[in-house]
Structures are given as structure tokens and as C-alpha cells.
C-alpha positions, 0 to 999 in steps of 0.5 A, spaced: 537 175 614 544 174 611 549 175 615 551 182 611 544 185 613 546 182 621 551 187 621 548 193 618 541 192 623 547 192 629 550 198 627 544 203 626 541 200 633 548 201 635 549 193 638 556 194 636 562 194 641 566 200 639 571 196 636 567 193 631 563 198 630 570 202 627 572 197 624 565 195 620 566 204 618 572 202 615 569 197 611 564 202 609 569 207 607 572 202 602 565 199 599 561 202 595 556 197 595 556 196 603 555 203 603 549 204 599 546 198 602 548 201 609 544 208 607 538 203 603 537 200 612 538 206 615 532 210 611 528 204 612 529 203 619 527 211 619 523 209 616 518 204 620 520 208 626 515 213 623 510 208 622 510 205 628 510 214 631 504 215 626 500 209 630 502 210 636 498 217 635 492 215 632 491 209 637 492 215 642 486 219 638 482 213 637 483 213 645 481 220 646 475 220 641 472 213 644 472 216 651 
């Protein structure tokens, strides 16, 4: 993982001290491509999330079903 993508991951998981954290925004506002990258790892951590909801879900019914 580069260190870019090091920076976004801790950013959406909010890994970041608040000091970091408005100084990686600010880099954010002043680049275009930071910014686009940025909001491509957010969808795809939004992403995953809902995966790992809907399994949870059908491990769950499977569960009840098998009962």
C-alpha cells in the first residue's frame, strides 16, 4: 500500500490525530487529484462495509433457517 493510500485509509477510519487530520484536509482542498482519490476510497470503503452487512445477514438467516 503506498503511503498516499496509508493516509486516506487513516483518514475515513479516523486513525488521525486532529492535527493531522486538518492538515491532510487542507491538502485535500488544494488537490484535485488527492481529492478525487479520496472520495474513489470512501465509496469503496462504503463499499465493503455493505458487503460484509449483507453476510452478515445471510449468515444470520442461514443460521435461522438450519435451526
Amino acid at each position: 500500500m503506498s503511503c498516499l493510500n496509508k493516509k486516506i485509509k487513516s483518514y475515513i477510519l479516523r486513525e488521525m490525530s486532529p492535527q493531522e487530520r486538518e492538515a491532510f484536509e487542507k491538502k485535500v482542498q488544494n488537490d484535485v487529484t488527492l481529492a478525487h482519490e479520496l472520495e474513489l476510497q470512501k465509496k469503496e470503503f462504503e463499499f465493503m462495509k455493505l458487503l460484509r452487512e449483507e453476510d452478515v445477514h445471510n449468515k444470520a438467516k442461514d443460521l435461522r433457517n438450519n435451526s
